[in-house]
PyMOL CGO cylinders between C-alpha atoms (Angstrom):
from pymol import cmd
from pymol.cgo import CYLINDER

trace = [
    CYLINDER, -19.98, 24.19, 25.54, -19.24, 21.45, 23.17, 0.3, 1, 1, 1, 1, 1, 1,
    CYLINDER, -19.24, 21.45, 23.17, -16.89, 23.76, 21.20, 0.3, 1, 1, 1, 1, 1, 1,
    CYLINDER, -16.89, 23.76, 21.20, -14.85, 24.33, 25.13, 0.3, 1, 1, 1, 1, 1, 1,
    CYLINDER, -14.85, 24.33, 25.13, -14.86, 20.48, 25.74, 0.3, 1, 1, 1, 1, 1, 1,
    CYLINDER, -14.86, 20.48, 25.74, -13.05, 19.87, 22.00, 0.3, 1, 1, 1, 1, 1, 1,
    CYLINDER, -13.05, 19.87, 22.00, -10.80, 22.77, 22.81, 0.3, 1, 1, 1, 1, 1, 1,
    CYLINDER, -10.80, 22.77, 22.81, -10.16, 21.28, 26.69, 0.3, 1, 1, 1, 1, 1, 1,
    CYLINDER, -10.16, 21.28, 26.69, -9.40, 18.04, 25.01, 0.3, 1, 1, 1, 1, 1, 1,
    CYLINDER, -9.40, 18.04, 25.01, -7.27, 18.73, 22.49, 0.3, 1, 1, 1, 1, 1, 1,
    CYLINDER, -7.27, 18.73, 22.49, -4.74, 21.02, 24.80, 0.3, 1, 1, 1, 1, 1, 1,
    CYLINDER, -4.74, 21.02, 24.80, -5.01, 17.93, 27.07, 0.3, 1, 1, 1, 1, 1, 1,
    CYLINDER, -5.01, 17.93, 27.07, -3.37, 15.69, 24.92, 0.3, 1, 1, 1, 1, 1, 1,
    CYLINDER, -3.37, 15.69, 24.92, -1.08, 18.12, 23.54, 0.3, 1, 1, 1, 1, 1, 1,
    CYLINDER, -1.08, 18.12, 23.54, 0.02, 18.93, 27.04, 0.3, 1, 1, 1, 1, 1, 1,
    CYLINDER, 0.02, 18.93, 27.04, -0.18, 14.97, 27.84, 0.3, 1, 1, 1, 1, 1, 1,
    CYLINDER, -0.18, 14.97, 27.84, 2.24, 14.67, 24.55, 0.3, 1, 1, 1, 1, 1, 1,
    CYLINDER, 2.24, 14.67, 24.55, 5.00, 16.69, 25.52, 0.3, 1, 1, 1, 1, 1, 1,
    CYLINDER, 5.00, 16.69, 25.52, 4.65, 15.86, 29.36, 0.3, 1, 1, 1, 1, 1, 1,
    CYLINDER, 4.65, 15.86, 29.36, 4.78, 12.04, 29.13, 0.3, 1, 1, 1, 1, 1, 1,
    CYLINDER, 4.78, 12.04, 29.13, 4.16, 8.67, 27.16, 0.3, 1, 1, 1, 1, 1, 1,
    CYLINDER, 4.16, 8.67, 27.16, 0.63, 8.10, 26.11, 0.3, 1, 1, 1, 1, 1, 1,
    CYLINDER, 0.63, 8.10, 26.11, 1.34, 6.25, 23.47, 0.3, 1, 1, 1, 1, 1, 1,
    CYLINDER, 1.34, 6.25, 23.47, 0.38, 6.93, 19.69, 0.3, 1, 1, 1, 1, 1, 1,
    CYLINDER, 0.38, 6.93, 19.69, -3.22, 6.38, 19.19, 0.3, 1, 1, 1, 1, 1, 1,
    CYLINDER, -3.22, 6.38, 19.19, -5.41, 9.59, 20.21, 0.3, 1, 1, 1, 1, 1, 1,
    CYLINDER, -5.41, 9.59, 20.21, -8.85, 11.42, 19.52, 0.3, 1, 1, 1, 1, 1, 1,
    CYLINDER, -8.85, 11.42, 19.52, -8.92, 14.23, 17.52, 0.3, 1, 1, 1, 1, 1, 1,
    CYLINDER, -8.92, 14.23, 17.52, -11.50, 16.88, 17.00, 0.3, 1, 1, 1, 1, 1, 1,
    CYLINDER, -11.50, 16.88, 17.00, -12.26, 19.08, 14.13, 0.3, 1, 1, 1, 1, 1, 1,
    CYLINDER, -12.26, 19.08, 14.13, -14.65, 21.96, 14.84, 0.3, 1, 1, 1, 1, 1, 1,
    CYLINDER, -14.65, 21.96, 14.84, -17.66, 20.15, 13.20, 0.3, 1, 1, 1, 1, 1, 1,
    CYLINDER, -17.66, 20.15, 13.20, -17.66, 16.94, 14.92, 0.3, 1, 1, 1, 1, 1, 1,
    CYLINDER, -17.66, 16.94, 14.92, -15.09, 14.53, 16.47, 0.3, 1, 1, 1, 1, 1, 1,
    CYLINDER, -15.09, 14.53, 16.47, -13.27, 12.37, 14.51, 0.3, 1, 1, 1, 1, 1, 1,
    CYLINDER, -13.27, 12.37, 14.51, -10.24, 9.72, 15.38, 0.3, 1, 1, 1, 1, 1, 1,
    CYLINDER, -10.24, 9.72, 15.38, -7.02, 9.44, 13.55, 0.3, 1, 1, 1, 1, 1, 1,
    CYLINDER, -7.02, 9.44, 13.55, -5.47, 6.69, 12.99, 0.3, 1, 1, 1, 1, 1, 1,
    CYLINDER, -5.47, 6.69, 12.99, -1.65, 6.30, 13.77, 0.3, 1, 1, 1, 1, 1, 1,
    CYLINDER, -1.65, 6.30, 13.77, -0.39, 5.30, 10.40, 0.3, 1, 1, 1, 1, 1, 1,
    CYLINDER, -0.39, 5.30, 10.40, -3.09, 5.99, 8.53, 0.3, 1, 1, 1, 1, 1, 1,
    CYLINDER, -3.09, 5.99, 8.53, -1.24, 6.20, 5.36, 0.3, 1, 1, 1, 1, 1, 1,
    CYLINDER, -1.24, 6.20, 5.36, -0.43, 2.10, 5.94, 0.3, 1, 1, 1, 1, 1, 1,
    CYLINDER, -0.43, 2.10, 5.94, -2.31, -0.64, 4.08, 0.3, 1, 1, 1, 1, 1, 1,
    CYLINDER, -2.31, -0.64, 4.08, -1.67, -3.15, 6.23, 0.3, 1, 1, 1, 1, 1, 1,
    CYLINDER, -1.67, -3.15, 6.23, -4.39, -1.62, 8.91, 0.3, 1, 1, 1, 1, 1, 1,
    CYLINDER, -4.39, -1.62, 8.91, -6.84, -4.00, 9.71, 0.3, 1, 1, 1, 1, 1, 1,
    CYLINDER, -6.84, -4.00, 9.71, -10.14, -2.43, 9.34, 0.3, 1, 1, 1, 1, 1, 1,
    CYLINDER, -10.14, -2.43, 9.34, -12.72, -3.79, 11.31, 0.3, 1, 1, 1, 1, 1, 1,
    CYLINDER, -12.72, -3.79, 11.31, -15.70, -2.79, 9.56, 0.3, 1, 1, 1, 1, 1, 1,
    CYLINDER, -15.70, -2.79, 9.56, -14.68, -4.04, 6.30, 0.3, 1, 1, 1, 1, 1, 1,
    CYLINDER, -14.68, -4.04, 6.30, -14.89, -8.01, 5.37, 0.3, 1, 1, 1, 1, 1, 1,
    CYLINDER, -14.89, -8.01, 5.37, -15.52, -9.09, 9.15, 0.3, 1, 1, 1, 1, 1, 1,
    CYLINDER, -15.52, -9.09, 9.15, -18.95, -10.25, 9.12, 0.3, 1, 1, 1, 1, 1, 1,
    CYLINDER, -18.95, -10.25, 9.12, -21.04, -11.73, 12.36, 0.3, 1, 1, 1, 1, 1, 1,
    CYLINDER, -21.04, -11.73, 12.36, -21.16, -15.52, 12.63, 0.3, 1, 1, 1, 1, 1, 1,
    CYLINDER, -21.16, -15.52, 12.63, -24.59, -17.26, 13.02, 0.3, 1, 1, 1, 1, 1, 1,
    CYLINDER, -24.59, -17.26, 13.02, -25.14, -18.58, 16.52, 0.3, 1, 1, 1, 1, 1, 1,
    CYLINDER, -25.14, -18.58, 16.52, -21.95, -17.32, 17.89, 0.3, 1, 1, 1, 1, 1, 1,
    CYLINDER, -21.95, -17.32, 17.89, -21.77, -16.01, 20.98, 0.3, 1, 1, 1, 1, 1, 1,
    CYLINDER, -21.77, -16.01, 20.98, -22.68, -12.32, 21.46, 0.3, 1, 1, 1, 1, 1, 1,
    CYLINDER, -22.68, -12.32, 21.46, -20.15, -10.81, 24.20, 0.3, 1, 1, 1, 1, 1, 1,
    CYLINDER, -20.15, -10.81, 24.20, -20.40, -7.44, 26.11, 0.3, 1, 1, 1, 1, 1, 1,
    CYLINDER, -20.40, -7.44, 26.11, -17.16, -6.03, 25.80, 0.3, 1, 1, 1, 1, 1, 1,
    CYLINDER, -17.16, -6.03, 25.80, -13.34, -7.30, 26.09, 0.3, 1, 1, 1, 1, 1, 1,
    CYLINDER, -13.34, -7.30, 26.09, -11.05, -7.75, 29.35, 0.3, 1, 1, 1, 1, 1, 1,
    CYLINDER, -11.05, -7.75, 29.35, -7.48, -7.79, 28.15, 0.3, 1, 1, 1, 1, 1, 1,
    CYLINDER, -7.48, -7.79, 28.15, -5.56, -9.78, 31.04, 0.3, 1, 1, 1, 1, 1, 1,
    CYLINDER, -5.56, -9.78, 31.04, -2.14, -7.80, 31.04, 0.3, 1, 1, 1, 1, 1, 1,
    CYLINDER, -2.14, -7.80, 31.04, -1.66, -8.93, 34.66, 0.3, 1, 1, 1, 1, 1, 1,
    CYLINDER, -1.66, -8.93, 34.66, 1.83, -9.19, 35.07, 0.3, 1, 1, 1, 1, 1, 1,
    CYLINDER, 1.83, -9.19, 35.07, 3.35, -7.18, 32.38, 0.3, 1, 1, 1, 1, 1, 1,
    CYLINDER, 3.35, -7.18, 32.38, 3.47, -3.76, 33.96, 0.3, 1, 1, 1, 1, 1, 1,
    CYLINDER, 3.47, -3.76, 33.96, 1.09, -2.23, 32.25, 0.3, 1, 1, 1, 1, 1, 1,
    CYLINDER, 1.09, -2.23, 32.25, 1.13, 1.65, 32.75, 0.3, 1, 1, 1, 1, 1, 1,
    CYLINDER, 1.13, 1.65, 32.75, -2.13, 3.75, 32.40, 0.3, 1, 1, 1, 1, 1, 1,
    CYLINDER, -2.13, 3.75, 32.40, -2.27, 5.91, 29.66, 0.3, 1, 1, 1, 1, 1, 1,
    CYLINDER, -2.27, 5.91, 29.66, -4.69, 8.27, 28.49, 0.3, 1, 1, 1, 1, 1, 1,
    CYLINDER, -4.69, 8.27, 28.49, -5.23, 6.55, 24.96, 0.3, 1, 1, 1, 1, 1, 1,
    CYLINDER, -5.23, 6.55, 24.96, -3.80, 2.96, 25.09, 0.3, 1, 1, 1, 1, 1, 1,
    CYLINDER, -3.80, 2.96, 25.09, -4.76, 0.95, 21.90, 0.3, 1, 1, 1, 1, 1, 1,
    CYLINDER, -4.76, 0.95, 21.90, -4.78, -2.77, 21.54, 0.3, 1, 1, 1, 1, 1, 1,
    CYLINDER, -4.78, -2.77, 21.54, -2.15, -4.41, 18.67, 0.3, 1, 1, 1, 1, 1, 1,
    CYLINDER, -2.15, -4.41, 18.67, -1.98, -7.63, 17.33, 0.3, 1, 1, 1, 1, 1, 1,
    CYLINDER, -1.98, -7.63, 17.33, 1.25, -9.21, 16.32, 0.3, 1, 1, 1, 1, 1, 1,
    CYLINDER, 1.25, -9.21, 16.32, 1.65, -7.78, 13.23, 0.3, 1, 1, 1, 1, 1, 1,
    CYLINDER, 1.65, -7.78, 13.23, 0.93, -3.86, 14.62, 0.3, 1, 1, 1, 1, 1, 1,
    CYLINDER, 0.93, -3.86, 14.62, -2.60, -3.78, 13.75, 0.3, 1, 1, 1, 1, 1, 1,
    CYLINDER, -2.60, -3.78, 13.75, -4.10, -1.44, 15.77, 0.3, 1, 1, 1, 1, 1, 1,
    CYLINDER, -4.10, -1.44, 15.77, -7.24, -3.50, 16.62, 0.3, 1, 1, 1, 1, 1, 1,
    CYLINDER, -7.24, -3.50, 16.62, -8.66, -0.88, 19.37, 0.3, 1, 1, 1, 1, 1, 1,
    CYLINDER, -8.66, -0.88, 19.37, -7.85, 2.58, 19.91, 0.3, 1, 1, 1, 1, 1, 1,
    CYLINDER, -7.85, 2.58, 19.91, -7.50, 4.83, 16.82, 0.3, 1, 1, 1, 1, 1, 1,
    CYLINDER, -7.50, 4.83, 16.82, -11.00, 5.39, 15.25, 0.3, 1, 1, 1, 1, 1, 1,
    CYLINDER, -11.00, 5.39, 15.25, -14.89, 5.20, 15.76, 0.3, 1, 1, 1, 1, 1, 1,
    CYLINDER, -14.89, 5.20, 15.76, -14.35, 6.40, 19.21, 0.3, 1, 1, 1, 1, 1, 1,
    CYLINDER, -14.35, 6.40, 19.21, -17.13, 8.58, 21.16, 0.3, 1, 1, 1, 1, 1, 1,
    CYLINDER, -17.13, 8.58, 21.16, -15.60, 11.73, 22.12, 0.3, 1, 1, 1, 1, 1, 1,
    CYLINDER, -15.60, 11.73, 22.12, -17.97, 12.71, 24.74, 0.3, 1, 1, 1, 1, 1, 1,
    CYLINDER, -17.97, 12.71, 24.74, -17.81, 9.04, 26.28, 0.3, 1, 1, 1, 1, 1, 1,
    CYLINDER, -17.81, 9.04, 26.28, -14.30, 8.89, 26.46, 0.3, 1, 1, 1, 1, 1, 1,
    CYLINDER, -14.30, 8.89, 26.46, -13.43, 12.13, 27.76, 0.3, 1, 1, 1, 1, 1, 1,
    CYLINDER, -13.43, 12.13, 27.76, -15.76, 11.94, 30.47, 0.3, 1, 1, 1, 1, 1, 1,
    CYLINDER, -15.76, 11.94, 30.47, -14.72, 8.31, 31.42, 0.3, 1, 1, 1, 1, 1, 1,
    CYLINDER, -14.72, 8.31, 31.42, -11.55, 7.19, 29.23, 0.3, 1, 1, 1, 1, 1, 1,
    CYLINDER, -11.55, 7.19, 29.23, -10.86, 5.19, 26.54, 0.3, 1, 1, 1, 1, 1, 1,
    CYLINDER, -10.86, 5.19, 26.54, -10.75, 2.12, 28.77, 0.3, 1, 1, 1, 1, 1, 1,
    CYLINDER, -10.75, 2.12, 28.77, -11.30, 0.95, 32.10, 0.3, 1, 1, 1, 1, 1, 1,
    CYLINDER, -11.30, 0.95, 32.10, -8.58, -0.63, 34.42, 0.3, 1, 1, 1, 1, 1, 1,
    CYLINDER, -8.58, -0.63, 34.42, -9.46, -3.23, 36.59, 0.3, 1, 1, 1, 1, 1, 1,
    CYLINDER, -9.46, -3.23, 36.59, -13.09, -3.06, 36.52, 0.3, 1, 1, 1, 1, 1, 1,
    CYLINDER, -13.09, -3.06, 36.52, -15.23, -5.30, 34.25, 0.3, 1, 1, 1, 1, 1, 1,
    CYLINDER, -15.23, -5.30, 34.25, -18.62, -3.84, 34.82, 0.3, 1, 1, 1, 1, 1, 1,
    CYLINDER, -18.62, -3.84, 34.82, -17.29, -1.47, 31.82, 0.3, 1, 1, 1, 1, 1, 1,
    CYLINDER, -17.29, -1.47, 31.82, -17.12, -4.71, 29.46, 0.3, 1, 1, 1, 1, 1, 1,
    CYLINDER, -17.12, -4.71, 29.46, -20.76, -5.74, 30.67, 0.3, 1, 1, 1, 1, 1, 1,
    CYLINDER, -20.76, -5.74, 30.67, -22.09, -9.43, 31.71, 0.3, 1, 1, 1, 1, 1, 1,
    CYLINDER, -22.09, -9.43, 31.71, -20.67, -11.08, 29.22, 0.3, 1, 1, 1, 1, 1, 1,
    CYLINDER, -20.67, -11.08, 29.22, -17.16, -9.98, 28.15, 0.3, 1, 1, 1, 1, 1, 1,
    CYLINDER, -17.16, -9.98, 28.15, -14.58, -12.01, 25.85, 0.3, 1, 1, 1, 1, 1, 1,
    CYLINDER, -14.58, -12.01, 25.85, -11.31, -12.19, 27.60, 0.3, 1, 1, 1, 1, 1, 1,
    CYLINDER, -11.31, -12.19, 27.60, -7.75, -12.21, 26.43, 0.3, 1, 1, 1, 1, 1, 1,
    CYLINDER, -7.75, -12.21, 26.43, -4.47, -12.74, 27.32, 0.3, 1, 1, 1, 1, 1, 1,
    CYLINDER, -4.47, -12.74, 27.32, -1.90, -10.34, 26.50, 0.3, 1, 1, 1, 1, 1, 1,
    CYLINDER, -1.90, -10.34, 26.50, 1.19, -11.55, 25.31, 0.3, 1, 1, 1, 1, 1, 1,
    CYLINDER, 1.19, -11.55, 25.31, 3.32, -8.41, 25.37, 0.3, 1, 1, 1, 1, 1, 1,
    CYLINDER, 3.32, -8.41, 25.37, 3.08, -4.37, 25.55, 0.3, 1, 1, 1, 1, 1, 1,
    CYLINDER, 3.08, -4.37, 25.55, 4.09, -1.62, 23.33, 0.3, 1, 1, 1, 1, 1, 1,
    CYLINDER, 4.09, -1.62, 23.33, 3.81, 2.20, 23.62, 0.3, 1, 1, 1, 1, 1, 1,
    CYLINDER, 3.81, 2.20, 23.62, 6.10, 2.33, 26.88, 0.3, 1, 1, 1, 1, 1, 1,
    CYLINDER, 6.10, 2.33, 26.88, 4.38, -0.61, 28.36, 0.3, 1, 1, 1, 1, 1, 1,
    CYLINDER, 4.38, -0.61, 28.36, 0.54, 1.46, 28.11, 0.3, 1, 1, 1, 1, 1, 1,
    CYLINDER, 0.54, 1.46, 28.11, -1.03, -0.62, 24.73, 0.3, 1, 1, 1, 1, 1, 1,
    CYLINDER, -1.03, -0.62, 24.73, -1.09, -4.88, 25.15, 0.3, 1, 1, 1, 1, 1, 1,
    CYLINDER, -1.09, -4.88, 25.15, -0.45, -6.93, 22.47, 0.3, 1, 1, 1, 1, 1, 1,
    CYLINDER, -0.45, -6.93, 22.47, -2.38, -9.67, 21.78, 0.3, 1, 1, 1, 1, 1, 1,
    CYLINDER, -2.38, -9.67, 21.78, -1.66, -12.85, 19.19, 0.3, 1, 1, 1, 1, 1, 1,
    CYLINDER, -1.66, -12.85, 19.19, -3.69, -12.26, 15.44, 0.3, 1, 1, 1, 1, 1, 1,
    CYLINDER, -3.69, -12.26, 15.44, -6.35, -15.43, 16.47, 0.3, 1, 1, 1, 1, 1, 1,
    CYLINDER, -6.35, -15.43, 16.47, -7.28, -13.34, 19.60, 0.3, 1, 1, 1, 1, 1, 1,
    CYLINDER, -7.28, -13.34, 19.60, -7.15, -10.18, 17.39, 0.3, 1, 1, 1, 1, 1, 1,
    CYLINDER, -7.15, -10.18, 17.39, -9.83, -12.20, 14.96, 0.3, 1, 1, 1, 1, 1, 1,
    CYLINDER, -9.83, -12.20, 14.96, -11.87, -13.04, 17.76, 0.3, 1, 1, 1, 1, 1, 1,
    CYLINDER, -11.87, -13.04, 17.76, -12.64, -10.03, 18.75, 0.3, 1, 1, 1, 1, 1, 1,
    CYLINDER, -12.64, -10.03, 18.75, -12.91, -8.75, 15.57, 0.3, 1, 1, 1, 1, 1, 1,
    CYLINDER, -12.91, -8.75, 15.57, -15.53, -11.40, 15.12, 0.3, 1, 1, 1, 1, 1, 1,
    CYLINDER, -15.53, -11.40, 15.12, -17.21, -10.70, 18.10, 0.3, 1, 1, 1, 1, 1, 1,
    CYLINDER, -17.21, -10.70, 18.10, -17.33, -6.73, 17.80, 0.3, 1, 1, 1, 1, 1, 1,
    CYLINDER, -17.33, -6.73, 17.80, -19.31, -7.09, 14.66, 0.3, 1, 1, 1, 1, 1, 1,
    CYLINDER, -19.31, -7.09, 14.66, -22.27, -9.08, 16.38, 0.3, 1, 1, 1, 1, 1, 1,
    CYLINDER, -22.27, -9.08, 16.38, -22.42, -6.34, 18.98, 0.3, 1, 1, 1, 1, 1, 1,
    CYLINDER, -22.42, -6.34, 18.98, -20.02, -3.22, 17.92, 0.3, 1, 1, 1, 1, 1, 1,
    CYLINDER, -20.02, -3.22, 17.92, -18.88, -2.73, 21.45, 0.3, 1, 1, 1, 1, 1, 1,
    CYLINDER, -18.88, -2.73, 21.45, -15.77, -1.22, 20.49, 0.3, 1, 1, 1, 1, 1, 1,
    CYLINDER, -15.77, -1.22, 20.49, -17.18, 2.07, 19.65, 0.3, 1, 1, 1, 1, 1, 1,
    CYLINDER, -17.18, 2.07, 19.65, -18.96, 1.72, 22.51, 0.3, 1, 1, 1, 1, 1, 1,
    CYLINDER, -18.96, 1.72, 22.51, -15.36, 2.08, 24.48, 0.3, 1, 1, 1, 1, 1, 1,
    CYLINDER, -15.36, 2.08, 24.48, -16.68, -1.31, 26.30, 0.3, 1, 1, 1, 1, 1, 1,
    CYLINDER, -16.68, -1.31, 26.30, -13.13, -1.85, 27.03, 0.3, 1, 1, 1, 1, 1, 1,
    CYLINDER, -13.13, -1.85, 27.03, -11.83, -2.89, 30.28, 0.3, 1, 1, 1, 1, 1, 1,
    CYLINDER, -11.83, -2.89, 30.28, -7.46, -4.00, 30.77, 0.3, 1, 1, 1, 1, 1, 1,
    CYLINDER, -7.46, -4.00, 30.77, -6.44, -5.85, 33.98, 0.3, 1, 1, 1, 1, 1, 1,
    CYLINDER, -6.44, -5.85, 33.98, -3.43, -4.56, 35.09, 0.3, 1, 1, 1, 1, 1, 1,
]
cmd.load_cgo(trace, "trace")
């Protein structure tokens, strides 16, 4: 059965692909286990949250994020990711959990029970990927960054945009 749902996926977002704008980021599958790739992997310039982002002492811990895109026009997609300024892909491209997010999507729109009791928030400033992906500015990018490492929601697809 798993073996079917990687298949099922996979032709989904090829079919997705040549049908329509999703965007770049998307989950891949190998036959052993799921794994994400990374839209421009090959790029140094990726921010990588796991690696020098450390939690801070008495910070807050938060839920999930709400990215406030109201309006912008954002367009649902079926694998938005979250930018910063300078095209980091903060959300979106890896350490996603296949069988979460094809059952229920990479995010949620409009509905913050996704991003739990105690979500950050952010404002987008703009959107890429034919208006499906919000960018936000690098501080909010660091916050969240910040924040995700007290509480990894992230891979936890705890990820809710406000359209």
């Amino acid at each position: 059965m798993k073996k079917l749902i990687q298949i099922l996926f996979i032709a989904t977002f090829l079919f997705v692909s040549i049908i329509g704008p999703i965007g770049i980021c998307a989950a891949a599958v190998t036959s052993e286990n799921a794994v994400a790739i990374t839209a421009g992997e090959a790029t140094s310039s990726q921010i990588q949250p796991e690696q020098g982002v450390k939690p801070v002492p008495n910070a807050p811990i938060y839920t999930g994020i709400i990215i406030d895109a109201k309006g912008l026009g954002l367009q649902r997609a079926m694998s938005p990711c979250i930018y910063d300024e300078n095209n980091n892909i903060i959300y979106g491209d890896k350490d996603l959990d296949l069988a979460f997010i094809t059952q229920n999507g990479m995010v949620d729109y409009n509905a913050g029970a996704r991003a739990g009791a105690n979500p950050l928030i952010i404002k987008a400033i703009a959107l890429k990927n034919f208006n499906s992906s919000p960018v936000i500015s690098n501080g909010d990018a660091n916050k969240i960054l910040v924040a995700n490492a007290q509480n990894h929601f992230l891979a936890k697809s705890a990820v809710v945009f406000e359209e």
